[in-house]
LONU-322778 format. One record per residue (C-alpha): x, y, z; residue in three letters. Coordinates in steps of 0.02 Angstrom, whole numbers, padded with zeros to 5 digits, always signed. Layout:
XYZALA
...
//
This chain:
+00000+00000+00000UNK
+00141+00114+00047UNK
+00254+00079-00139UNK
+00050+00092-00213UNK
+00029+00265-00131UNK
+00212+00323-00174UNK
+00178+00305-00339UNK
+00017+00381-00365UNK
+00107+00543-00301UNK
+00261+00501-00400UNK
+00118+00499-00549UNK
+00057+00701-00503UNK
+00229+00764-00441UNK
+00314+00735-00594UNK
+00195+00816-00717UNK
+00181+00939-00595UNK
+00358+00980-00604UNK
+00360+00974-00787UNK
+00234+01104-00773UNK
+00347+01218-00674UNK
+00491+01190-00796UNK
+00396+01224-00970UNK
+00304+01384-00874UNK
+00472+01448-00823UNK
+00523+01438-00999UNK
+00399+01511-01091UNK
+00339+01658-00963UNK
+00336+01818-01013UNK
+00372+01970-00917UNK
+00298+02156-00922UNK
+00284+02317-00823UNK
+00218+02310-00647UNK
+00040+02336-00624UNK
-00026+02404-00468UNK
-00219+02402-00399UNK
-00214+02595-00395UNK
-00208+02597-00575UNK
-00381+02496-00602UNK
-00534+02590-00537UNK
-00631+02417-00466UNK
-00544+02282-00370UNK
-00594+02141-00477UNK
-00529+02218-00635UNK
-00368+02202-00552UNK
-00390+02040-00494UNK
-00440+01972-00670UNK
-00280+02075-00737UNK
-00171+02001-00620UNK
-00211+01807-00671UNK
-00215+01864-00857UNK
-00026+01904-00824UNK
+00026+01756-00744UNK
-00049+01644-00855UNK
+00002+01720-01017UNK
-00035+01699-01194UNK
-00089+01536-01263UNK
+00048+01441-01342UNK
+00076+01298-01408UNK
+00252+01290-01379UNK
+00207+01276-01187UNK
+00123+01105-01230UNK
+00278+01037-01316UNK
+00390+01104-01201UNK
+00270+01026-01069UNK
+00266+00868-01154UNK
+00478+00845-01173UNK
+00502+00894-00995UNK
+00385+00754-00938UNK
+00495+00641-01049UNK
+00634+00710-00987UNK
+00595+00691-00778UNK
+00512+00513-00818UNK
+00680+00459-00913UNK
+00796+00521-00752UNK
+00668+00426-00629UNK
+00676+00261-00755UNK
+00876+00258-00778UNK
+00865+00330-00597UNK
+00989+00467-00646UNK
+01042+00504-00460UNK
+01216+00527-00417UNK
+01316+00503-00270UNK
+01346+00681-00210UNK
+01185+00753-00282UNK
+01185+00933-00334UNK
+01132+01069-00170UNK
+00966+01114-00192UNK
+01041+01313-00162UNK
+01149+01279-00330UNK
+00989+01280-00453UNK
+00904+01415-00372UNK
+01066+01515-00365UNK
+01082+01510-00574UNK
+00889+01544-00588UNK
+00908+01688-00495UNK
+01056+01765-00572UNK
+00959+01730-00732UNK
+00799+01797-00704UNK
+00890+01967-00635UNK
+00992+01941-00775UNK
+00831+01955-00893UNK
+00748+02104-00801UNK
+00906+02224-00767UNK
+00956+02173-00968UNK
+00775+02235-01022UNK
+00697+02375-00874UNK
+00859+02436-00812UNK
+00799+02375-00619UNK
+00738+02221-00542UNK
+00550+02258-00578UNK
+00498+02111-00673UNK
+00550+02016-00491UNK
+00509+02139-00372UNK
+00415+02276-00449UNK
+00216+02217-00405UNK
+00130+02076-00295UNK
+00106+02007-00488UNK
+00278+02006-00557UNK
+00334+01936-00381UNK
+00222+01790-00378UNK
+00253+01766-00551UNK
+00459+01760-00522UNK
+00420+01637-00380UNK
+00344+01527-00486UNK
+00470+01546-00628UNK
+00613+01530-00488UNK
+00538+01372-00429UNK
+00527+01304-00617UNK
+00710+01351-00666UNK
+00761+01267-00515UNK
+00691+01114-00560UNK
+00735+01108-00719UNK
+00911+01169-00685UNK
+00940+01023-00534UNK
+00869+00887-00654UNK
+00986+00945-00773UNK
+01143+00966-00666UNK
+01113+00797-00575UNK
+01132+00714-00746UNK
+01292+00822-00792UNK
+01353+00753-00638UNK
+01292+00579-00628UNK
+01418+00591-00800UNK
+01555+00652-00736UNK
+01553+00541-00579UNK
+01544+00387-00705UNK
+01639+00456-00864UNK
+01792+00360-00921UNK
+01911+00535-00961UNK
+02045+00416-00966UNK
+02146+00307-01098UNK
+02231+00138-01074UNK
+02436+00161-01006UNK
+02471+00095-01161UNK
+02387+00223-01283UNK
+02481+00325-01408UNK
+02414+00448-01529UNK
+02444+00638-01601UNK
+02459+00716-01435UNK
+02557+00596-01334UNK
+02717+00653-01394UNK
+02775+00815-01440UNK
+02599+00868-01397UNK
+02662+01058-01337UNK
+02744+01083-01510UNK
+02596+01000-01613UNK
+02460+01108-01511UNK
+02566+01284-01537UNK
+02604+01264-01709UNK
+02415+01208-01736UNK
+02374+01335-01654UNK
+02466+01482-01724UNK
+02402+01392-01904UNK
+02223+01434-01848UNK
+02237+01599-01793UNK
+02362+01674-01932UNK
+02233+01696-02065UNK
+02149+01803-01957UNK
+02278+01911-01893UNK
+02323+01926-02063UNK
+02147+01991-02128UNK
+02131+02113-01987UNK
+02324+02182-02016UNK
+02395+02281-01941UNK
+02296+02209-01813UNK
+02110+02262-01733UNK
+02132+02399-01609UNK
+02047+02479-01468UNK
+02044+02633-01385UNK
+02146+02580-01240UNK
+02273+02517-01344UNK
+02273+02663-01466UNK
+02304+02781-01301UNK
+02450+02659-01231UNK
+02556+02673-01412UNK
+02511+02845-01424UNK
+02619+02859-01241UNK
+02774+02775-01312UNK
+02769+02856-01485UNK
+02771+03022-01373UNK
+02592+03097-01402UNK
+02547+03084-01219UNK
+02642+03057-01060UNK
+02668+02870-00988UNK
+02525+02841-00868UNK
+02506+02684-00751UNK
+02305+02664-00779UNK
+02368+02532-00892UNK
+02500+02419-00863UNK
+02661+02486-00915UNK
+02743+02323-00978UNK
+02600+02299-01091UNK
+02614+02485-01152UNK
+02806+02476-01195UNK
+02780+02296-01248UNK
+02644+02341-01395UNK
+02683+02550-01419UNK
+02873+02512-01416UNK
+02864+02366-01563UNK
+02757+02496-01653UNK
+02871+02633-01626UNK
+03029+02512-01679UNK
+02927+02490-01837UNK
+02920+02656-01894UNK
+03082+02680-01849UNK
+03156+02525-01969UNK
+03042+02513-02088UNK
+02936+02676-02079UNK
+02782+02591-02044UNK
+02682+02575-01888UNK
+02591+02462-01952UNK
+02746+02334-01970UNK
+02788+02360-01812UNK
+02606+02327-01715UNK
+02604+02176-01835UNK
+02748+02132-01773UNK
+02680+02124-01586UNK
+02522+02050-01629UNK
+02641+01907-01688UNK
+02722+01923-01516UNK
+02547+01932-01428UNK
+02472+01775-01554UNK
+02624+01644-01518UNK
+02596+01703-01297UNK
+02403+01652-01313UNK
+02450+01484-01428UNK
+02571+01444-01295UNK
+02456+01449-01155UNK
+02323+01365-01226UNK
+02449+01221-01304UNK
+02509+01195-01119UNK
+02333+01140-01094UNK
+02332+01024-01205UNK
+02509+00948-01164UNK
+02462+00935-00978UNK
+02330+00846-00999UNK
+02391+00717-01125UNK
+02533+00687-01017UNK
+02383+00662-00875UNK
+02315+00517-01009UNK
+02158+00609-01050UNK
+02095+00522-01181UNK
+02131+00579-01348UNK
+01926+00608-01417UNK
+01947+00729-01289UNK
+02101+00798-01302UNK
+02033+00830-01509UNK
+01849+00929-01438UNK
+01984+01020-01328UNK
+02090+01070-01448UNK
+01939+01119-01576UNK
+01870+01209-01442UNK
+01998+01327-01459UNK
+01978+01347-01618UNK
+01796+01369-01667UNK
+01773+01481-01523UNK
+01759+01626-01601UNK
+01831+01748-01443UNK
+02018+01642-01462UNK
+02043+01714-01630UNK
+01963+01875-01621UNK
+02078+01926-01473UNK
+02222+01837-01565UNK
+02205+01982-01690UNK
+02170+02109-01561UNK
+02288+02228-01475UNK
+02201+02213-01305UNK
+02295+02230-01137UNK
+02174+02104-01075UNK
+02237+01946-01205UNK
+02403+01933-01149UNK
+02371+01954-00964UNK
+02242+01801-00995UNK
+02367+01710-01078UNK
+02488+01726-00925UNK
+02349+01675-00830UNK
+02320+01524-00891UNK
+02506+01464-00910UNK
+02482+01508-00706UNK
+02352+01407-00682UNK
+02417+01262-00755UNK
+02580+01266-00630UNK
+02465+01303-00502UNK
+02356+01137-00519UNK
+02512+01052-00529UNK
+02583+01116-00387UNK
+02421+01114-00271UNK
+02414+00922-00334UNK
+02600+00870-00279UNK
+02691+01020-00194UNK
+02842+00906-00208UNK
+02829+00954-00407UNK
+02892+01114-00354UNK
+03083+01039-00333UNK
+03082+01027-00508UNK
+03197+01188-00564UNK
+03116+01218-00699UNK
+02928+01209-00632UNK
+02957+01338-00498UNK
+03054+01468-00615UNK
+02912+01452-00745UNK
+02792+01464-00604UNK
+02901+01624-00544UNK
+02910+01698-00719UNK
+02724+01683-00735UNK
+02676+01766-00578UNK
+02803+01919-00626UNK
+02690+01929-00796UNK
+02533+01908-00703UNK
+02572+02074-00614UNK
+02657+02165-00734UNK
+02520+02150-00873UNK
+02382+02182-00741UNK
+02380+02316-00611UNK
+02299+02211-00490UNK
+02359+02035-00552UNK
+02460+02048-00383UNK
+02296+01985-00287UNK
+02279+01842-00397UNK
+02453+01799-00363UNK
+02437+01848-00160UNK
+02271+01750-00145UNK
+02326+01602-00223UNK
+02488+01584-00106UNK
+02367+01622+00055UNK
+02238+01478-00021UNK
+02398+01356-00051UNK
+02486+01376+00092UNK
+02390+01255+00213UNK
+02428+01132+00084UNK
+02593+01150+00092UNK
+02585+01151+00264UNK
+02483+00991+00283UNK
+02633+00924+00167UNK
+02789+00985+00247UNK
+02774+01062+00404UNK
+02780+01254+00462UNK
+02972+01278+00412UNK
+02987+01198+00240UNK
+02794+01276+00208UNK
+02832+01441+00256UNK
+03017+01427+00142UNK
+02919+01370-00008UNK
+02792+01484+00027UNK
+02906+01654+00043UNK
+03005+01571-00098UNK
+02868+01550-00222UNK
+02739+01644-00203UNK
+02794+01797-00082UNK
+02957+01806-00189UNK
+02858+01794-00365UNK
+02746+01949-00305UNK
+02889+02046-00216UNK
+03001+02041-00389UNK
+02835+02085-00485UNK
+02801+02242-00383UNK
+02984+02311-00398UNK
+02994+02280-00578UNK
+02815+02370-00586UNK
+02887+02494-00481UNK
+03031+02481-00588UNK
+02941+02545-00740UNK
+02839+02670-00652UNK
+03007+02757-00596UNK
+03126+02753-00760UNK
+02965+02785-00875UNK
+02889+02940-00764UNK
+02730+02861-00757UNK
+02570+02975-00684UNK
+02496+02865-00552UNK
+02322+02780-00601UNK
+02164+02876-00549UNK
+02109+02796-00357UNK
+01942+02804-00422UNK
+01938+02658-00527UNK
+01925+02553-00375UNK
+01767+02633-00324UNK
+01675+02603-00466UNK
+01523+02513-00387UNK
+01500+02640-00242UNK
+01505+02793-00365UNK
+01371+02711-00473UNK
+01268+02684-00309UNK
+01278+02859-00255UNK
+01220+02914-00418UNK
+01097+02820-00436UNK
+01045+02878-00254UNK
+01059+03055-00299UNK
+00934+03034-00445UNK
+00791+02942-00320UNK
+00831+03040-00155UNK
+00955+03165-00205UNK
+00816+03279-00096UNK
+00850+03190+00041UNK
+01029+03222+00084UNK
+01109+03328+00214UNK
+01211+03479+00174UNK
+01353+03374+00248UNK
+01341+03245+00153UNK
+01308+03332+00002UNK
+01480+03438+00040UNK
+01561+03261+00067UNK
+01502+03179-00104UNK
+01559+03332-00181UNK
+01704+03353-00106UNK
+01757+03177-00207UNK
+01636+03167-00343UNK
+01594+03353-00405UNK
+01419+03425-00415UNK
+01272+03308-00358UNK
+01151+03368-00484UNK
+01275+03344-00627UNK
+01339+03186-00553UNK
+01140+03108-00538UNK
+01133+03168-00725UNK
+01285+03053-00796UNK
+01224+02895-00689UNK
+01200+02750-00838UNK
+01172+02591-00761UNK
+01273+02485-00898UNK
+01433+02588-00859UNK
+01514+02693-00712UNK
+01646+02771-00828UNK
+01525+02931-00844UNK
+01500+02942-00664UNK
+01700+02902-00644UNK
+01745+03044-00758UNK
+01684+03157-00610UNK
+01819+03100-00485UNK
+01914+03252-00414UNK
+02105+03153-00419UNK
+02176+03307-00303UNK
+02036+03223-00148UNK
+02131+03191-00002UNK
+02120+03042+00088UNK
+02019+03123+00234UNK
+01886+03173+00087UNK
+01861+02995+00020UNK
+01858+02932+00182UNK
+01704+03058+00218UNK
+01642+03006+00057UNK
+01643+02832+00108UNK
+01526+02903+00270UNK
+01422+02962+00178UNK
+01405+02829+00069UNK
+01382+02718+00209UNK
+01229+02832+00278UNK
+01132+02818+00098UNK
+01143+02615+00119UNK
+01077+02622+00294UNK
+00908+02744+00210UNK
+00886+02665+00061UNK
+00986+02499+00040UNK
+00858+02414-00102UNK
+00938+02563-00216UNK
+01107+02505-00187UNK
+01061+02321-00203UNK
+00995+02393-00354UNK
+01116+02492-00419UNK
+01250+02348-00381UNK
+01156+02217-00496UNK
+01141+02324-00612UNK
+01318+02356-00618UNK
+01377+02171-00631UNK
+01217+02065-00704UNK
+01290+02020-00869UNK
+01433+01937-00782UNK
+01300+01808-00693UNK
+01188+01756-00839UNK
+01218+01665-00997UNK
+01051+01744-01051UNK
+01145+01888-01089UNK
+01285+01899-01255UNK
+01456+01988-01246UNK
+01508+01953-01414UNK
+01681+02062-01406UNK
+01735+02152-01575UNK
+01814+02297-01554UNK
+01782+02440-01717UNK
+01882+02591-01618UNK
+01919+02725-01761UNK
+02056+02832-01691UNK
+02169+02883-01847UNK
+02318+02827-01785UNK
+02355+02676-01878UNK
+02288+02615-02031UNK
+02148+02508-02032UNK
+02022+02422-02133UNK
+02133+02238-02158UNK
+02254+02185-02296UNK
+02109+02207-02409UNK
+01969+02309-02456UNK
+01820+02270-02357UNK
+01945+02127-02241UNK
+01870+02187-02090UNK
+01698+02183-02140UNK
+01706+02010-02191UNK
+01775+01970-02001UNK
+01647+02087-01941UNK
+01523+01994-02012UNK
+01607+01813-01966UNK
+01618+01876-01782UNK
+01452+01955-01759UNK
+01353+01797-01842UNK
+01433+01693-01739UNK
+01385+01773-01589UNK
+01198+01750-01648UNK
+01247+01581-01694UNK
+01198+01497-01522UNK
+01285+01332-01537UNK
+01442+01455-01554UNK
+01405+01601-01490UNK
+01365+01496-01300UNK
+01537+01429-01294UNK
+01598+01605-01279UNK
+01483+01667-01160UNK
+01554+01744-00991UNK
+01386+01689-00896UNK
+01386+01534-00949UNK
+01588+01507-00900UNK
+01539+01592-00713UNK
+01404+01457-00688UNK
+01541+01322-00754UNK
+01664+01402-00605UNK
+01528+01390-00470UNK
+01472+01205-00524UNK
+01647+01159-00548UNK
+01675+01213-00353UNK
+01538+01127-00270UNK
+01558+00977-00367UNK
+01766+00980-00295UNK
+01703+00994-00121UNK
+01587+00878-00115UNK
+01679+00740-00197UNK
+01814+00780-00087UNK
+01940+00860-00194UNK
+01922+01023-00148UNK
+02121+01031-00143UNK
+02088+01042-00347UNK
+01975+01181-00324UNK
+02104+01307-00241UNK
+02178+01324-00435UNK
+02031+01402-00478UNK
+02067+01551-00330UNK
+02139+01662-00488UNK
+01971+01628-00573UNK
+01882+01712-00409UNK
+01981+01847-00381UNK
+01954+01888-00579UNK
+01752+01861-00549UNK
+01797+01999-00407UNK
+01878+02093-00513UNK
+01750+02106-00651UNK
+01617+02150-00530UNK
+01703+02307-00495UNK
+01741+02363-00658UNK
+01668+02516-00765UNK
+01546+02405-00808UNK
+01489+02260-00930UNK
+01412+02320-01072UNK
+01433+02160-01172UNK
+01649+02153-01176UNK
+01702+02016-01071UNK
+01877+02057-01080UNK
+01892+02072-00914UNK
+01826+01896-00880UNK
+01947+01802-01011UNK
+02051+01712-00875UNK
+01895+01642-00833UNK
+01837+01579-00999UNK
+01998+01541-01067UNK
+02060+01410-00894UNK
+01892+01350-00873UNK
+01889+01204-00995UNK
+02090+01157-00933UNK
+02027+01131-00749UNK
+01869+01032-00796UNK
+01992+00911-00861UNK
+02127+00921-00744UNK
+02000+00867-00605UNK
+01938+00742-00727UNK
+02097+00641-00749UNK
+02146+00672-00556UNK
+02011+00552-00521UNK
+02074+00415-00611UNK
+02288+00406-00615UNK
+02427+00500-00576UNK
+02405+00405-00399UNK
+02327+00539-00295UNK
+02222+00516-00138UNK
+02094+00630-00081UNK
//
């Protein structure tokens, strides 16, 4: 009677969840309604179930019908893993996606929070998602818990041997043609500003890292100088800048085949990188942000290695690449130092597990203390001989500038005339300063910063910053996702093509119309789901949380301390300008991500490690 009465509920729960899942997917959102605007109670009442139960479609009822095939098949091939997914995980990614959707489309969180009838209707949508989503993430797992990633000991094939060389020259293959259809190369504005300092234009100035800015204005420079071109000469570091971003993604390829990852895999790794359409885009791109990725990911792959077998790091040659790659890492970022400080503080209790308090704290000072100490002289370095201005303090306050602004516009009214005299004392006018607030970006509202505020002022900025969030904190909450949404939902594109006209170089490709034909090849592709998704900087952020929880709770969680850089860049994109659809800011993400899925993969299997 019991297994009789189990599955009669079993027979309404699961086309009741079904139900959840295809409404979720086919719901529609609007502008918040409220009774005031209806004159009789019962219009509004007959409104308010006209919105949450849509139009009729007939999608819904096919939709409907495949997610009923789709919960019966998991309860038939009983598709439940060991460590089952955390309920929290599902509804996490539903909600970034559904705030994802309204701050992409209203601006605000409205079509959550903006009526009784868009609330309701989110709940309901939530609680779909998040059905769908565990159902879905159960099976991913349930796959990766049984997946053979694996070949026999005895296996050879294309990337067994040699399979750094083969991957780099592959590589550089790929990407040629279209650094060579773009030439000189594709430029932005930040780029165009850091040659323009070398080439004498404009003074050396450390809001961009000055190793990057001698590294791509002085080849250009060098070039005119030779050969009379510029061109030749940023041609000549985009060759520099192509090879560094071949490298690092070859010595993903050669780590893992050495980690017997089974060669199918090893081939949809290495075509990865090259139908992803972001890999050769930036490989044609003079971008600050491409080589800094690229040193990224070579540190990352010395990093797993390391956190796997800290005795690796008596190899010579392991722990002076791993040194020359942190120096990189904070020379081509001005705050790759964290990534390289964080990492050290997140390894060090393995290393002390390993070897005690004196040998950890040696290796420790030696390797990761050392790497950032040399970095910050030689950054220092370059600051001194090149008379570099020091970087505006205001681009670390991105987030709380935006806030304030946007506070100024609801309840500018509201301040006190010492707080006024405090926010202007940092950020200029308030009325003009609530006039430039744009959600999408806080460069506008940056612009404002006074650079000659003391220290005392921003600090009584800060106070009154602080006394806003205590009124009003839903605006900040506000004004924060709205800042950093697009970095939380693969709902939303960032297709990144930069089309900066500046004058300074030629442009236009080594054709007539050769940028418009990788224009086009770009921009389709991002439109192009199937290829567009695998660049997508939501999508990679969900593949970084999953990737964590599934470490811990299959007990290698010493794994997921190589993906500390990938946190402290997920930091770092939340408090930039903004998103605005360039995810340059969130390469190191995209680019390691598919590396440490398979280096946790194969850990599971050989190299003899223990959990």
């Amino acid at each position: 009677m019991r297994k009789l009465g189990k599955e009669k509920r079993e027979k309404i729960v699961l086309p009741a969840w079904a139900f959840l899942a295809a409404y979720a997917l086919t719901a529609e959102f609007h502008a918040p309604f409220f009774r005031n605007q209806f004159e009789a109670g019962i219009d509004y009442a007959i409104a308010s179930v006209y919105e949450l139960l849509g139009e009729y479609k007939f999608s819904f009822l096919l939709i409907w019908g495949l997610c009923i095939l789709f919960f019966g098949w998991m309860k038939e091939k009983e598709v439940r893993p060991v460590k089952p997914v955390p309920a929290g995980l599902p509804v996490l990614f539903s909600l970034f996606l559904l705030l994802g959707r309204s701050y992409q489309e209203t601006g605000n969180w409205g079509y959550c929070f903006g009526s009784p009838v868009n609330f309701l209707k989110f709940v309901l949508v939530l609680a779909g998602y998040s059905v769908l989503l565990r159902g879905i993430l159960n099976a991913f797992t349930l796959f990766l818990e049984n997946g053979t990633f694996t070949g026999t000991e005895e296996q050879t094939h294309f990337w067994s041997t040699h399979g750094f060389a083969r991957a780099f020259v592959l590589l550089c293959a790929v990407y040629f043609p279209f650094l060579l259809l773009a030439y000189p190369g594709n430029i932005c504005w930040d780029a165009a500003g850091q040659i323009e300092q070398v080439i004498g234009q404009t003074g050396y100035s450390r809001h961009h890292p000055l190793l990057h800015t001698l590294l791509s204005g002085g080849m250009t420079e060098v070039g005119k100088r030779l050969l009379g071109s510029y061109e030749a000469g940023l041609f000549a570091y985009m060759l520099l800048q192509l090879a560094g971003l071949a490298a690092a993604l070859a010595s993903t390829i050669a780590v893992l085949a050495k980690r017997n990852m089974r060669k199918e895999l090893l081939w949809v790794l290495f075509l990865l990188y090259c139908i992803t359409p972001v890999y050769s885009n930036m490989a044609s791109t003079v971008l600050k942000d491409v080589p800094y990725a690229s040193a990224v990911v070579g540190y990352i792959v010395c990093l797993s290695l390391i956190t796997e077998k800290p005795e690796r790091l008596k190899s010579i040659w392991l722990a002076a690449g791993f040194a020359a790659l942190q120096v990189c890492v904070i020379l081509l970022r001005n705050n790759g130092v964290y990534v390289v400080l964080a990492s050290g503080i997140a390894v060090f209790p393995v290393l002390l597990k390993r070897n005690g308090w004196k040998e950890a704290g040696r290796r420790f000072l030696g390797t990761f203390a050392g790497g950032a100490a040399a970095g910050i002289l030689l950054m220092a370095g370059l600051a001194f001989v090149c008379d570099a201005q020091a970087g505006s303090r205001g681009e670390m306050l991105s987030v709380p500038f935006q806030q304030t602004a946007r506070y100024l516009q609801l309840y500018g009214r509201e301040i006190s005339g010492e707080e006024k005299e405090a926010i202007e004392a940092v950020l200029g006018d308030v009325e003009e300063l609530a006039g430039k607030y744009d959600p999408s970006t806080a460069d506008p509202v940056k612009a404002c910063f006074r650079r000659d505020a003391s220290t005392g002022e921003i600090f009584a900025y800060i106070k009154a910053w602080a006394r806003g969030l205590i009124k009003h904190p839903g605006v900040y909450v506000e004004g924060f996702f709205a800042h950093i949404y697009g970095w939380l939902s693969p709902e939303i594109s960032n297709s990144t093509r930069y089309e900066a006209d500046h004058g300074l170089l030629r442009q236009g490709g080594l054709f007539p119309n050769a940028e418009k034909i990788l224009i086009f090849c770009y921009r389709f592709a991002a439109r192009f789901t199937p290829v567009g998704v695998l660049e997508n900087i939501g999508l990679a952020v969900w593949a970084l949380f999953f990737m964590t929880f599934y470490q811990i709770r299959h007990g290698q969680g010493r794994y997921g301390l190589a993906g500390i850089p990938l946190w402290v860049s997920l930091l770092v994109c939340m408090a930039s300008p903004g998103f605005l659809g360039h995810a340059r800011y969130g390469f190191p993400i995209l680019f390691s991500i598919p590396f440490l899925y398979g280096f946790t993969m194969t850990a599971k299997e050989d190299m003899g490690v223990t959990d």
